[in-house]
C-alpha positions in Angstrom: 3.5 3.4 9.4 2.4 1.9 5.9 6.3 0.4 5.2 5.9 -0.9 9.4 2.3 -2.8 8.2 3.3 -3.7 4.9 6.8 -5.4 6.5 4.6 -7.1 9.2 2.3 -8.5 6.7 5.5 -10.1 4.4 6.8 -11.9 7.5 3.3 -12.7 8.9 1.6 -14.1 5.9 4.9 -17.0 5.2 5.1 -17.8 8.7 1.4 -18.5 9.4 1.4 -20.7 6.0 4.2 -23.0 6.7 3.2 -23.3 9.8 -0.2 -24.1 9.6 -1.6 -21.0 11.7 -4.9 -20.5 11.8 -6.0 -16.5 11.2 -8.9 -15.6 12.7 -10.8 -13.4 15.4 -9.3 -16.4 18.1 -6.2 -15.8 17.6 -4.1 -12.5 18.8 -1.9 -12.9 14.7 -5.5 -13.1 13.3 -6.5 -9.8 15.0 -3.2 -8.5 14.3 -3.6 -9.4 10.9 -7.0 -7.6 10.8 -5.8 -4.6 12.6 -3.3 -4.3 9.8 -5.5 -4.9 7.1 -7.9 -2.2 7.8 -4.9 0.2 8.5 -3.9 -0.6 5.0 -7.7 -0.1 3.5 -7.7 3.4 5.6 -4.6 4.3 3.5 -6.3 3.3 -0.1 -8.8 6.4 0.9 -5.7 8.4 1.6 -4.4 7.5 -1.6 -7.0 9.0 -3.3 -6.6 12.1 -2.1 -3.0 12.2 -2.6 -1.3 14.5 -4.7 1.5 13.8 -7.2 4.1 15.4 -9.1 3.4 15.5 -13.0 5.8 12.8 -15.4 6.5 15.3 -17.8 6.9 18.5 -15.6 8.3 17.4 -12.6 7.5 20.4 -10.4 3.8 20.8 -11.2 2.0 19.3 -8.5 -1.1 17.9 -9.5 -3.6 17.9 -6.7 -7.4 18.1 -8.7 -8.7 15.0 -6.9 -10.6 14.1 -10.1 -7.2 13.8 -11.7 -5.4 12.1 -8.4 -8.2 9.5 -8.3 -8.3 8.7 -12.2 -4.6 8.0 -11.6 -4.7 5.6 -8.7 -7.1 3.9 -10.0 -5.6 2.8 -13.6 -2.4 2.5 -11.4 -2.2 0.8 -8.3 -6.0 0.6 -7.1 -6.6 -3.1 -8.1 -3.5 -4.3 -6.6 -4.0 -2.2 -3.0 -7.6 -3.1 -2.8 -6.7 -7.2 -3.3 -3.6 -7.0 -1.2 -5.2 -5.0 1.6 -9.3 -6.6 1.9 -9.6 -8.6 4.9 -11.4 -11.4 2.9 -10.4 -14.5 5.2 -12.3 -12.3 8.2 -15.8 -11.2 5.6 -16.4 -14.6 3.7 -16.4 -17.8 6.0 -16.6 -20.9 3.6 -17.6 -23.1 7.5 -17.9 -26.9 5.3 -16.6 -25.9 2.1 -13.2 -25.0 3.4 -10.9 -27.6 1.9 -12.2 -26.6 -1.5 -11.1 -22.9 -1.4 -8.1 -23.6 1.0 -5.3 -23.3 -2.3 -7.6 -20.5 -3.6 -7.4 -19.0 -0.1 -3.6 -19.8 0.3 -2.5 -18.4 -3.3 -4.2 -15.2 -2.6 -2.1 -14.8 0.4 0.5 -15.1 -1.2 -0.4 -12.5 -3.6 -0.6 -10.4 -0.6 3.2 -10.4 0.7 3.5 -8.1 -3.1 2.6 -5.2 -0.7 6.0 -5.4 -0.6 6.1 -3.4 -4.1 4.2 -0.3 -2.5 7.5 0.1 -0.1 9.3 0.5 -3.4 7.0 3.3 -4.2 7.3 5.3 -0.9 10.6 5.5 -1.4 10.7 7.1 -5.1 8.3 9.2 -3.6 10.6 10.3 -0.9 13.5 10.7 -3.6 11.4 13.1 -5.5 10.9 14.9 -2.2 14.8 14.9 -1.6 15.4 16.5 -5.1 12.8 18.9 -4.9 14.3 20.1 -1.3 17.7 19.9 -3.4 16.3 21.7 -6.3 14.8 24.4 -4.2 17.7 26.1 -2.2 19.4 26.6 -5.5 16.3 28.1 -7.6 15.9 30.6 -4.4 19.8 31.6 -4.8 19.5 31.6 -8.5 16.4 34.0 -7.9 17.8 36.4 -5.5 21.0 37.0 -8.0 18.8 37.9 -10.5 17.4 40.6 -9.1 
């Protein structure tokens, strides 16, 4: 479901730009859009609680949220949580507008790099693969040894 909203938003975010779309609560893409973007800020929670395999022992699973958290949030916290707040939807600029439009527009931009957490998914589905691999072989290796 992430890759699906993270996709949407990369083809979403260039389209409404060139074309001028406005994104807001008026429009179905804006509440699409929204919809999205608090799916995405649901899964920043998730992340938190998320466990992950150690870099230098790659079968210990780590899973003490202290260590989980202090992990995502040296790595990829800051870039989730800019690419996923729904600011055009919180902060309304009403006459001031023009002067925070290329602000505006260059931090869309920013946000079609969600692209990079699809990357991510699927190194952490090849690490899944290998330890399904791994683990039919350590259970043959085990049983032979006794």
């Amino acid at each position: 479901l992430v890759s699906m909203a993270i996709v949407y938003s990369a083809l979403e975010i260039p389209l409404t730009m060139a074309f001028d779309v406005p994104v807001s609560f008026d429009t179905e893409i804006g509440i699409a859009s929204f919809c999205v973007d608090i799916f995405l800020c649901c899964d920043i929670c998730v992340t938190f609680r998320t466990a992950y395999f150690d870099e230098w022992d790659p079968l210990r699973l780590i899973i003490n949220p202290n260590l989980v958290a202090c992990k995502y949030l040296k790595g990829w916290f800051t870039f989730d949580l800019l690419t996923s707040f729904p600011f055009n939807f919180l902060f309304n600029y009403g006459e001031t507008e023009e002067q925070f439009s290329k602000a505006w527009k260059i931090l869309r931009i920013v946000r079609v790099f969600r692209l990079l957490r699809i990357f991510r998914i699927y190194k952490m589905m090849g690490i899944i693969r290998e330890m399904n691999r791994l683990f039919p072989t350590l259970k043959k290796w085990i049983s032979t040894a006794q």
